[in-house]
Jmol script that loads the backbone (N, CA, C; Angstrom):
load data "model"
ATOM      1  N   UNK A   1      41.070  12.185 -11.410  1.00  0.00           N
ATOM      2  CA  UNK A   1      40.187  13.092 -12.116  1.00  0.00           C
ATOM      3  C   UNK A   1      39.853  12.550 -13.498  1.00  0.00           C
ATOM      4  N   UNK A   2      40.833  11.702 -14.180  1.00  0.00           N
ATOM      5  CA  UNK A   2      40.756  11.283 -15.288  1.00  0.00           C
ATOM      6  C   UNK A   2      39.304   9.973 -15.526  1.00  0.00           C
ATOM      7  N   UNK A   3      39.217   9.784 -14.575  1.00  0.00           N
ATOM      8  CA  UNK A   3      37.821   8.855 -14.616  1.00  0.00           C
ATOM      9  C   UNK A   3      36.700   8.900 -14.679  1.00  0.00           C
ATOM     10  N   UNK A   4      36.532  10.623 -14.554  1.00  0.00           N
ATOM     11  CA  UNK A   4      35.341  11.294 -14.194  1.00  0.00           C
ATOM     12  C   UNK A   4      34.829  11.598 -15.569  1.00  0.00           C
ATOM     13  N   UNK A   5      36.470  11.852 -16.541  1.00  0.00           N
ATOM     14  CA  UNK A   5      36.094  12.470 -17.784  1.00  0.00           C
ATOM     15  C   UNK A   5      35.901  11.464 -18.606  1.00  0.00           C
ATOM     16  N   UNK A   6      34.796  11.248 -19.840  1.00  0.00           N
ATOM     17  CA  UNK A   6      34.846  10.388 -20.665  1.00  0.00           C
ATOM     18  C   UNK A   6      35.076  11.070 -22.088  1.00  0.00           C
ATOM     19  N   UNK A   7      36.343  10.191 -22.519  1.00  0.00           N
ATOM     20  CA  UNK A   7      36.645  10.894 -23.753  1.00  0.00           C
ATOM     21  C   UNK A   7      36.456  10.232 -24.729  1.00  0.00           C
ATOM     22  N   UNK A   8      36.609  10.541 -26.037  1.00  0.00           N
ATOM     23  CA  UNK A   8      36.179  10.149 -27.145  1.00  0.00           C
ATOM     24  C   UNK A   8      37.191   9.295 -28.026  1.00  0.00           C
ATOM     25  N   UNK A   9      37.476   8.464 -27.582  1.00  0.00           N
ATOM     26  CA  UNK A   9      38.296   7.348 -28.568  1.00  0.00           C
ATOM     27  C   UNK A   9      37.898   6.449 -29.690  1.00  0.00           C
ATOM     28  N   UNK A  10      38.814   6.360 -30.746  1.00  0.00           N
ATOM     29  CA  UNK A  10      38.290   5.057 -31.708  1.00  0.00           C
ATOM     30  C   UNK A  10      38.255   3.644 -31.388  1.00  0.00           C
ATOM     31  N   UNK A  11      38.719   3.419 -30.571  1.00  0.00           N
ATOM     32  CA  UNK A  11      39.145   2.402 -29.917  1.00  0.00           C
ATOM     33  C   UNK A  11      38.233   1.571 -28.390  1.00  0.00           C
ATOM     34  N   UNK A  12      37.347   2.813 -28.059  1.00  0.00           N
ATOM     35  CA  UNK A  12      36.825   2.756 -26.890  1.00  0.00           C
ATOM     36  C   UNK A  12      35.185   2.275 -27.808  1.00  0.00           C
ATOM     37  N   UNK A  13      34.791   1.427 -27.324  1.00  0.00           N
ATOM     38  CA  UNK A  13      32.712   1.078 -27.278  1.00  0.00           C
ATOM     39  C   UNK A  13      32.301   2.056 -27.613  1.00  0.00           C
ATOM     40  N   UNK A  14      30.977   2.518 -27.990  1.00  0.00           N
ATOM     41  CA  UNK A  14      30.216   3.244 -28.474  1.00  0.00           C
ATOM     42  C   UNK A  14      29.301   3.221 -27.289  1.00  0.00           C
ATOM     43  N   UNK A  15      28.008   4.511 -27.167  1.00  0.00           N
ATOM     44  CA  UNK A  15      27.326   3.871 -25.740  1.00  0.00           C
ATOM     45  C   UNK A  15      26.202   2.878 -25.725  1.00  0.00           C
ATOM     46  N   UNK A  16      26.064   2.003 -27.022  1.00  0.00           N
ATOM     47  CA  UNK A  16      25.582   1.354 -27.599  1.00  0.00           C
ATOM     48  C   UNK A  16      25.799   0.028 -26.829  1.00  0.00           C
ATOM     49  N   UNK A  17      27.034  -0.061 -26.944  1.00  0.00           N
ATOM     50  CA  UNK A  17      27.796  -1.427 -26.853  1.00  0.00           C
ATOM     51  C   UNK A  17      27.541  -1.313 -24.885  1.00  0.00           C
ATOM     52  N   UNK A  18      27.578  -0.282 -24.181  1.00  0.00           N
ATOM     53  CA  UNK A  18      27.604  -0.347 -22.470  1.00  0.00           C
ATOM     54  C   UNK A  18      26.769  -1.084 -22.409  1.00  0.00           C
ATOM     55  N   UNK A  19      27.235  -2.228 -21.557  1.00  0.00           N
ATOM     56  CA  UNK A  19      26.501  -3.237 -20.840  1.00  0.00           C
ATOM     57  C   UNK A  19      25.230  -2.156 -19.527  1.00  0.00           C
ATOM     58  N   UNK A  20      24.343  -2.849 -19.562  1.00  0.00           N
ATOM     59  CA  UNK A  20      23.217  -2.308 -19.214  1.00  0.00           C
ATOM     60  C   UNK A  20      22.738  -2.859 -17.602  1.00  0.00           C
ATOM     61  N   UNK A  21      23.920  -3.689 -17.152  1.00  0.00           N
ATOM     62  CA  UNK A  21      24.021  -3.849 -15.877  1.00  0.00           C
ATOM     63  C   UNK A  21      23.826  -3.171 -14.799  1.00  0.00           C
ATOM     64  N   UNK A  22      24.682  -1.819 -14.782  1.00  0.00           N
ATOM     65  CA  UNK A  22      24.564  -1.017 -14.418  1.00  0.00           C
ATOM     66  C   UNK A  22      23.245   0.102 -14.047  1.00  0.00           C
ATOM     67  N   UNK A  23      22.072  -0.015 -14.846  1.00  0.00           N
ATOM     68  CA  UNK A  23      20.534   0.597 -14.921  1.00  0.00           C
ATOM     69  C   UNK A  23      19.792  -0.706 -14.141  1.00  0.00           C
ATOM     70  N   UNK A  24      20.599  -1.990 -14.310  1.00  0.00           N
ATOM     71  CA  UNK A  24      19.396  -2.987 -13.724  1.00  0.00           C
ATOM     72  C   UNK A  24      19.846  -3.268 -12.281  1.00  0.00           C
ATOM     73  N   UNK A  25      21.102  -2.765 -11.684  1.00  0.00           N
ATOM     74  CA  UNK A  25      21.246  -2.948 -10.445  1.00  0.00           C
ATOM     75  C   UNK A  25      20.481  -1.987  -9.548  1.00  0.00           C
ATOM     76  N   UNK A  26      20.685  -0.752 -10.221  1.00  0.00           N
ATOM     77  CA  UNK A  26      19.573   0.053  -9.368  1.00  0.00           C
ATOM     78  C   UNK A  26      18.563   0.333  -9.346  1.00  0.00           C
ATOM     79  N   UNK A  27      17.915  -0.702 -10.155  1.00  0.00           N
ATOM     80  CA  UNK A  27      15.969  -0.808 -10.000  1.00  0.00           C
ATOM     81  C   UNK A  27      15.726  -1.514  -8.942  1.00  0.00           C
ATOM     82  N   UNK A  28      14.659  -1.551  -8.252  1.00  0.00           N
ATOM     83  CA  UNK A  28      14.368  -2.148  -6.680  1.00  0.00           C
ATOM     84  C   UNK A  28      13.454  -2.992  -7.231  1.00  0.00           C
ATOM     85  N   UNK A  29      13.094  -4.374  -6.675  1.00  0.00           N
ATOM     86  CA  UNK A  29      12.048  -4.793  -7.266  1.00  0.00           C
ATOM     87  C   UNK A  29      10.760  -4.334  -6.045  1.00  0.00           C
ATOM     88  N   UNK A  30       9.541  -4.109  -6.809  1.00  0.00           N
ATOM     89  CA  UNK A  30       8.193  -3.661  -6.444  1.00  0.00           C
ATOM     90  C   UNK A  30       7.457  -4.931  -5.478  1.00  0.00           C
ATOM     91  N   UNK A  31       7.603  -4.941  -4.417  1.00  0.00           N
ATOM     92  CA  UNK A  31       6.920  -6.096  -3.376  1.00  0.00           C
ATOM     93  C   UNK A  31       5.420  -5.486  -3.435  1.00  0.00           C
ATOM     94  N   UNK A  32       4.829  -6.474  -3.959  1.00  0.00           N
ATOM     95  CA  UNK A  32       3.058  -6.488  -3.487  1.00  0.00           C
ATOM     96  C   UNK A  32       2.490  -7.719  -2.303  1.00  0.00           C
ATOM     97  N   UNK A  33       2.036  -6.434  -1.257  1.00  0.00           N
ATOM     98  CA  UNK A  33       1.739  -7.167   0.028  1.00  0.00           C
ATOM     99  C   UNK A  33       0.628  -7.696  -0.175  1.00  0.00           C
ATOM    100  N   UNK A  34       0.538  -8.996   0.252  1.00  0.00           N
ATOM    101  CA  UNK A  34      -0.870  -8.987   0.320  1.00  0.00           C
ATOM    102  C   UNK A  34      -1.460  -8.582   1.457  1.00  0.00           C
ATOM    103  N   UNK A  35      -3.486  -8.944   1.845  1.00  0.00           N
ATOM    104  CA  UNK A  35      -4.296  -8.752   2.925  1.00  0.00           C
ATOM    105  C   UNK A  35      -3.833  -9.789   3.526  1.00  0.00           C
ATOM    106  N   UNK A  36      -3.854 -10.172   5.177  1.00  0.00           N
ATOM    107  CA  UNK A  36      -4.012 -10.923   5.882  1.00  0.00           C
ATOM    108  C   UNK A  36      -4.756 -10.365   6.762  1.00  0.00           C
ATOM    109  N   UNK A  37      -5.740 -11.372   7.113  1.00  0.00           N
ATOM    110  CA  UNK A  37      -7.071 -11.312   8.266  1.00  0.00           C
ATOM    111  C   UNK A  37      -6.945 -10.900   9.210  1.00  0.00           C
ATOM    112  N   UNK A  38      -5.779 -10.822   9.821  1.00  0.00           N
ATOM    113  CA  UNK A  38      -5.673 -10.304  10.903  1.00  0.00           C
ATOM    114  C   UNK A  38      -5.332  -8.809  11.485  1.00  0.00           C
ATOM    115  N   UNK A  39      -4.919  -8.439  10.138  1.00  0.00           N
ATOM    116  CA  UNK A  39      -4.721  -6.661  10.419  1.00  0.00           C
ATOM    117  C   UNK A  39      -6.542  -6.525  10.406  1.00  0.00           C
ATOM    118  N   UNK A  40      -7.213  -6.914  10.438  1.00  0.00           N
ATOM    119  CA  UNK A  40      -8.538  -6.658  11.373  1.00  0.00           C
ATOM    120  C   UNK A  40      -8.691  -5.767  12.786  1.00  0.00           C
ATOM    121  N   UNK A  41      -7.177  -6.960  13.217  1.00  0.00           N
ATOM    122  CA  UNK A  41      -7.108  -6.387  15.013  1.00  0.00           C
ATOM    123  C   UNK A  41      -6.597  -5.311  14.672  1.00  0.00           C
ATOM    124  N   UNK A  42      -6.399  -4.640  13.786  1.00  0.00           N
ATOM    125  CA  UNK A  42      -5.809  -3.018  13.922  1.00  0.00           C
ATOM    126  C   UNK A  42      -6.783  -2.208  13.173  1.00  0.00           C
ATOM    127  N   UNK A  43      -8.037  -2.580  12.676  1.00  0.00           N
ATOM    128  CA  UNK A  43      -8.876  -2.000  12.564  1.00  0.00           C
ATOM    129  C   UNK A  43      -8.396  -1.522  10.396  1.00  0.00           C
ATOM    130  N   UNK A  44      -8.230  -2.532   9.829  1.00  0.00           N
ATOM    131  CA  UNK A  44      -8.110  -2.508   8.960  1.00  0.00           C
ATOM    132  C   UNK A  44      -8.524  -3.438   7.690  1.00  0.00           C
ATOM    133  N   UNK A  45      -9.553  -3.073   6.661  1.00  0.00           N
ATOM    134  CA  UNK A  45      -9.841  -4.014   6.172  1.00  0.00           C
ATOM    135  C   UNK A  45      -9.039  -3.303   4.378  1.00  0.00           C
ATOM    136  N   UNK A  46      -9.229  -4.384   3.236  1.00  0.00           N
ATOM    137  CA  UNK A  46      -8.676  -3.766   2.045  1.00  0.00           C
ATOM    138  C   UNK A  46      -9.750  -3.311   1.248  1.00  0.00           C
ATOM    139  N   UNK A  47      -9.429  -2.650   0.275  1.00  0.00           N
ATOM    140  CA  UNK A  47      -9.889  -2.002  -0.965  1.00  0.00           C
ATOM    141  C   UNK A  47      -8.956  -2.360  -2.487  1.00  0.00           C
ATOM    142  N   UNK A  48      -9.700  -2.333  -3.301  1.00  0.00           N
ATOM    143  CA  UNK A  48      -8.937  -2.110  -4.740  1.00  0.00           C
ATOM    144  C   UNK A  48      -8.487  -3.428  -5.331  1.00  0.00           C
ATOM    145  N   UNK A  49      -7.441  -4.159  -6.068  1.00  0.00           N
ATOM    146  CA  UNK A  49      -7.392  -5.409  -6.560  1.00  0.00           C
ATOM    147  C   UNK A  49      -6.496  -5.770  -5.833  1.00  0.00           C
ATOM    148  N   UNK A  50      -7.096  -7.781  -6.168  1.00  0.00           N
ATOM    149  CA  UNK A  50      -6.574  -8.638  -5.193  1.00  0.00           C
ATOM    150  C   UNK A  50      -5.266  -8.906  -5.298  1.00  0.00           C
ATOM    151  N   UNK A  51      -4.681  -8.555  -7.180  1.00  0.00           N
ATOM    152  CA  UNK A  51      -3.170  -8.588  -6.747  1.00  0.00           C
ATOM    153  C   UNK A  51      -2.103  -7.337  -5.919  1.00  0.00           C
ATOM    154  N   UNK A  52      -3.297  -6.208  -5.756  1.00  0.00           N
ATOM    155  CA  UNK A  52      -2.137  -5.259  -4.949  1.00  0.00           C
ATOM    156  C   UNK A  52      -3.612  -4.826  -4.347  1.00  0.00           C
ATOM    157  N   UNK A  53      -3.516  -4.933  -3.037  1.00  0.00           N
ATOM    158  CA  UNK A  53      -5.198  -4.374  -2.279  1.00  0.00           C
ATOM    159  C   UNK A  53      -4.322  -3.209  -1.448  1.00  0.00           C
ATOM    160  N   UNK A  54      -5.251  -2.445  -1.333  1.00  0.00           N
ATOM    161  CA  UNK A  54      -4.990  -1.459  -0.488  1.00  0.00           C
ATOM    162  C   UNK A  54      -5.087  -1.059   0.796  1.00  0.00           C
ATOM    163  N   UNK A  55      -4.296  -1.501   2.057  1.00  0.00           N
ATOM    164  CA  UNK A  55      -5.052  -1.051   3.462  1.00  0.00           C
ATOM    165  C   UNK A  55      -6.049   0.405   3.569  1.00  0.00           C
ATOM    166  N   UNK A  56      -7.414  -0.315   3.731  1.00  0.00           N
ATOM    167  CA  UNK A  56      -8.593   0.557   4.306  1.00  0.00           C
ATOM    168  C   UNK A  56      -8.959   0.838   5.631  1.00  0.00           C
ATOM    169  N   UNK A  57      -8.590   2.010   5.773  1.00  0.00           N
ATOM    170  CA  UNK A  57      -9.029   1.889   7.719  1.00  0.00           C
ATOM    171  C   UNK A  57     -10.659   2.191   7.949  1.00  0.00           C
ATOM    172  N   UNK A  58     -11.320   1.124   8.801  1.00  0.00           N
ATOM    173  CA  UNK A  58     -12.377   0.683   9.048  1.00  0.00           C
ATOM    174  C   UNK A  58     -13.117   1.972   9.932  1.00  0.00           C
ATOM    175  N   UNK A  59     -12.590   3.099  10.901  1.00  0.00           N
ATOM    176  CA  UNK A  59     -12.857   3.821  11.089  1.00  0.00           C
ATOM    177  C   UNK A  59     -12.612   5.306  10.167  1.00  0.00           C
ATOM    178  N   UNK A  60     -12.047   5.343   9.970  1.00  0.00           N
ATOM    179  CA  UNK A  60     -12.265   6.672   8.817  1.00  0.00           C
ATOM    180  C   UNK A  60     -11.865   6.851   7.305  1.00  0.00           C
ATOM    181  N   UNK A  61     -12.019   5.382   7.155  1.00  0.00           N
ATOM    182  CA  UNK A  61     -12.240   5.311   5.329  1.00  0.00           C
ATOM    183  C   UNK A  61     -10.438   5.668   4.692  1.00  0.00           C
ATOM    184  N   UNK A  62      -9.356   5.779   5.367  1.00  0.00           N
ATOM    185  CA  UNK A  62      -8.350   5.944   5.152  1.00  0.00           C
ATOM    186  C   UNK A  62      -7.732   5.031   4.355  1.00  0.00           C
ATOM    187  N   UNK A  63      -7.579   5.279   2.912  1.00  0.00           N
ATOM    188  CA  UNK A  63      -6.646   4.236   2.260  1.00  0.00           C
ATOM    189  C   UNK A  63      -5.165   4.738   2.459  1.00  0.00           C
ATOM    190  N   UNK A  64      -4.414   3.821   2.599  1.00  0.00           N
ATOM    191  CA  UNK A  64      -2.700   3.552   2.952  1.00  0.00           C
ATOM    192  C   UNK A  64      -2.475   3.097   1.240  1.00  0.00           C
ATOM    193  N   UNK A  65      -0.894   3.144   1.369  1.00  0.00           N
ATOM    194  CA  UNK A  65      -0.347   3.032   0.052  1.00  0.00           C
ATOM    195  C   UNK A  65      -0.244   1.211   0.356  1.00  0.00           C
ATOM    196  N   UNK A  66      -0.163   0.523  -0.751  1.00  0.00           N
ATOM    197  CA  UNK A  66       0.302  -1.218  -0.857  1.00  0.00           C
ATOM    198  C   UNK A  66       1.362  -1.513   0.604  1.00  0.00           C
ATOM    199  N   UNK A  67       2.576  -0.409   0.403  1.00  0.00           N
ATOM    200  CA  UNK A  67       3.524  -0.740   0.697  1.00  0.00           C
ATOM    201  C   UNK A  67       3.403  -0.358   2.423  1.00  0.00           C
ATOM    202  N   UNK A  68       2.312  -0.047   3.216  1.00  0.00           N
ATOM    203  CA  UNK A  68       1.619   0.579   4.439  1.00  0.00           C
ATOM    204  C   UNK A  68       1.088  -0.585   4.725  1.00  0.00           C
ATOM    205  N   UNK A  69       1.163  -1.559   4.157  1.00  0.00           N
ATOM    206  CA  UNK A  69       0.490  -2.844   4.883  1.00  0.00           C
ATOM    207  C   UNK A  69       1.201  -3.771   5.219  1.00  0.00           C
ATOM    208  N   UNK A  70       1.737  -3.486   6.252  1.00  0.00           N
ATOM    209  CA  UNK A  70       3.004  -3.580   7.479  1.00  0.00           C
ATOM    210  C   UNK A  70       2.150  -3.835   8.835  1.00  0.00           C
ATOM    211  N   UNK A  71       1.934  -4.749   9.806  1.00  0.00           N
ATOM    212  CA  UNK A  71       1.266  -4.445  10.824  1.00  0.00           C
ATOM    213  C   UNK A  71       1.820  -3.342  11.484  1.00  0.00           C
ATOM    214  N   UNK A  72       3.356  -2.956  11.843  1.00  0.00           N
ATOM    215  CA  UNK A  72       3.854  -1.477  12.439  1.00  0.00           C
ATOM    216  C   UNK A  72       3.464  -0.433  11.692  1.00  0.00           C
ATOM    217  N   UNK A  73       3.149  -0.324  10.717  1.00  0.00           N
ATOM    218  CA  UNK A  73       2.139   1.214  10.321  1.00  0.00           C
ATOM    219  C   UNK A  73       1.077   1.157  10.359  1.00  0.00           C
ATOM    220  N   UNK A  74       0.431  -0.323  10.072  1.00  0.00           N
ATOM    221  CA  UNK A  74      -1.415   0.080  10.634  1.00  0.00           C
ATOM    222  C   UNK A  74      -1.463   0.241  12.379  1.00  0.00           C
ATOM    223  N   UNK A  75      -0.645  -0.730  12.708  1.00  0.00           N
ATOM    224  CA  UNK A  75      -0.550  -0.237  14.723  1.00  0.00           C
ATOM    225  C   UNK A  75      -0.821   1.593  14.623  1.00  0.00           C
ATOM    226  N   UNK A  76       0.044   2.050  13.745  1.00  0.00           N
ATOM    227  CA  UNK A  76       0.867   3.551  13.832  1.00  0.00           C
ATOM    228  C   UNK A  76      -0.258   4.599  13.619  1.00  0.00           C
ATOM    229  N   UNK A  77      -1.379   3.925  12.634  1.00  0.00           N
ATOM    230  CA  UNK A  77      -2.207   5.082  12.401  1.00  0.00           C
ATOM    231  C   UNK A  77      -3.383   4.532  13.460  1.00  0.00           C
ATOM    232  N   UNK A  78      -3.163   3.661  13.992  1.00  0.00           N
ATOM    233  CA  UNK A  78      -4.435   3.463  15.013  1.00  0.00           C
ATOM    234  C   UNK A  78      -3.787   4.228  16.330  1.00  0.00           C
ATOM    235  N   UNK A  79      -2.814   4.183  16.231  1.00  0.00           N
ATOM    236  CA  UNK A  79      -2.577   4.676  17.676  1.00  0.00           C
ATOM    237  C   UNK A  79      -2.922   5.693  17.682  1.00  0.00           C
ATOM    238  N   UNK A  80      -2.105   6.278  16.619  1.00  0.00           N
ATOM    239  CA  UNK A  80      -1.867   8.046  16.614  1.00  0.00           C
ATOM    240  C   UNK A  80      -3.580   9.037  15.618  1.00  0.00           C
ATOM    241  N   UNK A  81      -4.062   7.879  15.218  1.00  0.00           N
ATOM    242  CA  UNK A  81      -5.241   8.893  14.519  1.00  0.00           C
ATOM    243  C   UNK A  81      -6.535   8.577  15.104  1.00  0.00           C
ATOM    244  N   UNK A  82      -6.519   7.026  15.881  1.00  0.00           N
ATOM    245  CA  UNK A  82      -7.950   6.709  16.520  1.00  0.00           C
ATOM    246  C   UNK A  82      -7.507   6.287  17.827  1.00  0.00           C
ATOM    247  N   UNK A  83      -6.823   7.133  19.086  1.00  0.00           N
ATOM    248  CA  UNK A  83      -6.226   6.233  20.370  1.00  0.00           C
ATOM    249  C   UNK A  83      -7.498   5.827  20.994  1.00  0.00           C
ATOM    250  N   UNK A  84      -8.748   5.986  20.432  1.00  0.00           N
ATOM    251  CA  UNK A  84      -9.511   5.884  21.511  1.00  0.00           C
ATOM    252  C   UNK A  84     -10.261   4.198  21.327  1.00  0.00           C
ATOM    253  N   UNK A  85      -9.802   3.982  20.057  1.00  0.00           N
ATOM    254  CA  UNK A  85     -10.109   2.205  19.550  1.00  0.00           C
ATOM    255  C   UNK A  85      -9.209   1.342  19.535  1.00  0.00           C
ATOM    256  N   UNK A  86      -7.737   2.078  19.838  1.00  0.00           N
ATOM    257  CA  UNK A  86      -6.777   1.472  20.075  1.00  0.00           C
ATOM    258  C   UNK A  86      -6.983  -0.121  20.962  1.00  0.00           C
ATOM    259  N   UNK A  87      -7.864  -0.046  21.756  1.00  0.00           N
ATOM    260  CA  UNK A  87      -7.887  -0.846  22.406  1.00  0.00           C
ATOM    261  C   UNK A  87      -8.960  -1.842  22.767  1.00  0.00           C
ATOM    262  N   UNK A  88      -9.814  -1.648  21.327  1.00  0.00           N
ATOM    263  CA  UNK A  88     -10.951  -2.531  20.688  1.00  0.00           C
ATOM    264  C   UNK A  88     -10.299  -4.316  20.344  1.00  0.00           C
ATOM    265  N   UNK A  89     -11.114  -4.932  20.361  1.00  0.00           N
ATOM    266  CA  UNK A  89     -10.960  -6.199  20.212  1.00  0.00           C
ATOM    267  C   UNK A  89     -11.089  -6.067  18.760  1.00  0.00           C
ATOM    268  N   UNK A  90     -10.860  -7.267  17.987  1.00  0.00           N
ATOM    269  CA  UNK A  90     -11.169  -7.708  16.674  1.00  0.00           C
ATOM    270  C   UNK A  90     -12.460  -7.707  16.232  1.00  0.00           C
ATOM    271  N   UNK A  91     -13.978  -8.555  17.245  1.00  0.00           N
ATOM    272  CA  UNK A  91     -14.968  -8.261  17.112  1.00  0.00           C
ATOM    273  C   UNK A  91     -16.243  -7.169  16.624  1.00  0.00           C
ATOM    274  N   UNK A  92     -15.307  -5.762  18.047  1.00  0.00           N
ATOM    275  CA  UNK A  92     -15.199  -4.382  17.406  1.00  0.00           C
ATOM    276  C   UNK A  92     -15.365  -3.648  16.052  1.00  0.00           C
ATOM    277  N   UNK A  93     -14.201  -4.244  15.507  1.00  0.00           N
ATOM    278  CA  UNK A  93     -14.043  -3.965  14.283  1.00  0.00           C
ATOM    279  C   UNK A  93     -14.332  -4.752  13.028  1.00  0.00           C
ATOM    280  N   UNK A  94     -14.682  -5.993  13.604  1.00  0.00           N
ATOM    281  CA  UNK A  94     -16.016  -6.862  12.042  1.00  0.00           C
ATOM    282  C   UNK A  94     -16.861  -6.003  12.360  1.00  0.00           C
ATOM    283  N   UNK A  95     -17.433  -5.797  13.994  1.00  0.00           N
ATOM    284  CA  UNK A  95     -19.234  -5.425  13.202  1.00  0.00           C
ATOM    285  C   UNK A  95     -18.748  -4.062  13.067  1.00  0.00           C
ATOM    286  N   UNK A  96     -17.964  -3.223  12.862  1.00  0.00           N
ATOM    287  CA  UNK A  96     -18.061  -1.859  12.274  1.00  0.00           C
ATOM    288  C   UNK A  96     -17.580  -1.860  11.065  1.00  0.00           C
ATOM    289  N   UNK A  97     -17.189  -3.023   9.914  1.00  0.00           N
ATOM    290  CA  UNK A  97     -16.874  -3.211   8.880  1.00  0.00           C
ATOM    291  C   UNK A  97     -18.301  -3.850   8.736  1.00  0.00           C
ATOM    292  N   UNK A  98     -18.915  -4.482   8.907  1.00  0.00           N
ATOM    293  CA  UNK A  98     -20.299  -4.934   8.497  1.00  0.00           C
ATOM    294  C   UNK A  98     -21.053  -3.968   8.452  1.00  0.00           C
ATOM    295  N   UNK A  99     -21.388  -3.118   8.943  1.00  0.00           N
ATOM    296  CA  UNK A  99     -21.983  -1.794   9.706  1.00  0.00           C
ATOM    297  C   UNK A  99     -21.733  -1.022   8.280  1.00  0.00           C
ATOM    298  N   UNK A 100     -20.583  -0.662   8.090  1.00  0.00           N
ATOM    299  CA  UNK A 100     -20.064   0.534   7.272  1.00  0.00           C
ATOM    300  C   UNK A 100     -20.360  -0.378   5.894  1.00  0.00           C
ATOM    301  N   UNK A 101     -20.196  -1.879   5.337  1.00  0.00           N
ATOM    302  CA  UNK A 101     -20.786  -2.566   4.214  1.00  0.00           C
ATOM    303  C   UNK A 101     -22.090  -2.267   3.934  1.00  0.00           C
ATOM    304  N   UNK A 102     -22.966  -2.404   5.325  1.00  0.00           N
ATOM    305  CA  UNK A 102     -23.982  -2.323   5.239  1.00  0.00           C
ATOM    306  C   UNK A 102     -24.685  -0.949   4.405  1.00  0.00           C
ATOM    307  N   UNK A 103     -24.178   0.115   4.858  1.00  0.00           N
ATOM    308  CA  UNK A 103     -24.574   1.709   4.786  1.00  0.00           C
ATOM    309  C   UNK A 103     -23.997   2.182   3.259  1.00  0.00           C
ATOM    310  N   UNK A 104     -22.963   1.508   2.621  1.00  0.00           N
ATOM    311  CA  UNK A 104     -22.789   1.251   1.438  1.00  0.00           C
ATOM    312  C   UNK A 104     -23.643   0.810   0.614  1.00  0.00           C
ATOM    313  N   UNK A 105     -24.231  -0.589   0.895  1.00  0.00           N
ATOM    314  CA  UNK A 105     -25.147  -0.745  -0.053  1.00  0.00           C
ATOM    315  C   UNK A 105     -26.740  -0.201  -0.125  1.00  0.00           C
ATOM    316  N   UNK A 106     -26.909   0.644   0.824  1.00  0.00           N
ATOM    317  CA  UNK A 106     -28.052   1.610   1.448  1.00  0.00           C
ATOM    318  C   UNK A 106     -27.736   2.913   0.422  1.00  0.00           C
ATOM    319  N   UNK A 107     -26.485   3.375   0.404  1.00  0.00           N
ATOM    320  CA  UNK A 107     -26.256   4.507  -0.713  1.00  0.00           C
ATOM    321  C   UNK A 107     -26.322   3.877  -1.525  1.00  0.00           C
ATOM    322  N   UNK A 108     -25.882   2.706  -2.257  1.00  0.00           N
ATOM    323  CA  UNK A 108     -25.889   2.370  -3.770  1.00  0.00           C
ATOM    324  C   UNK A 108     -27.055   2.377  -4.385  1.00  0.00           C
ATOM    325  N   UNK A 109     -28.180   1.932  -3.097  1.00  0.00           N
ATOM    326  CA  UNK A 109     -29.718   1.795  -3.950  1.00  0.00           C
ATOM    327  C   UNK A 109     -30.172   2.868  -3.784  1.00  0.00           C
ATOM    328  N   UNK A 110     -29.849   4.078  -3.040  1.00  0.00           N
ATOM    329  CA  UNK A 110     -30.849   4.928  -2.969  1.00  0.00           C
ATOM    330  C   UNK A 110     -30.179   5.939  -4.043  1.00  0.00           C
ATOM    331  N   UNK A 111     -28.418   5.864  -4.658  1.00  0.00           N
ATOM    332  CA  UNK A 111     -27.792   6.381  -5.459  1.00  0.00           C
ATOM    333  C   UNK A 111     -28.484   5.750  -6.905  1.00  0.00           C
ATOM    334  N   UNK A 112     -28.444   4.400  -7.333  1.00  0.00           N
ATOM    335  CA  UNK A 112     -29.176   3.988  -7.963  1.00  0.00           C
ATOM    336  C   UNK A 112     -31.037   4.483  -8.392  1.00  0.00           C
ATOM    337  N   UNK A 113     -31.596   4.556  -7.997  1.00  0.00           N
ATOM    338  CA  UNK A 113     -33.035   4.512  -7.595  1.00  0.00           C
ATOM    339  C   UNK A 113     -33.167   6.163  -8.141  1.00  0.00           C
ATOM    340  N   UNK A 114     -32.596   6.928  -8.214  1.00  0.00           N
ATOM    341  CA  UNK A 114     -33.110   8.052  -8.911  1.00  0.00           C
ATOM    342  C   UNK A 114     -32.268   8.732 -10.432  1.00  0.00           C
TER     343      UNK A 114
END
end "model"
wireframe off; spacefill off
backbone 0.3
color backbone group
């Protein structure tokens, strides 16, 4: 029980002096995934900056967190939120990322333009 309590000695460090080891073991370090081309075949292209991009899903505009760009969680939301493209080729899903680029820059000028 006596370990639990911290008491106040002249003799004992100040909390000044505690080595700070202890705060740096339990920080995690922050992994930034990058894009690779091929989460395509799962119907995923990125958004946002190139040192931390964001998985974009190519059918319903779904951004995922950095740390979602895992091929087993983009599989996960294709299965379970689009089963019916589940089983689209890669092709599939360029021209519906070209498609959806395209219709983007169709709003920008007509957003622009007035």
């Amino acid at each position: 029980m006596d370990k639990f309590l911290r008491r106040k000695d002249s003799s004992s460090r100040t909390d000044d002096e505690e080595p700070s080891s202890s705060v740096t073991k339990n920080l995690k370090k922050v992994v930034k995934r990058k894009y690779d081309e091929d989460y395509i075949k799962y119907g995923f292209s990125w958004c946002g900056d190139e040192t931390a991009p964001r998985p974009q899903c190519i059918i319903c505009g779904d951004q995922l967190s950095n740390e979602s760009m895992v091929p087993s969680k983009l599989k996960r939301h294709l299965y379970s939120s689009h089963p019916s493209c589940a089983n689209k080729d890669k092709q599939y899903f360029k021209r519906s990322l070209e498609q959806n680029k395209k219709t983007e820059e169709i709003y920008e000028i007509c957003r622009n333009s007035f």
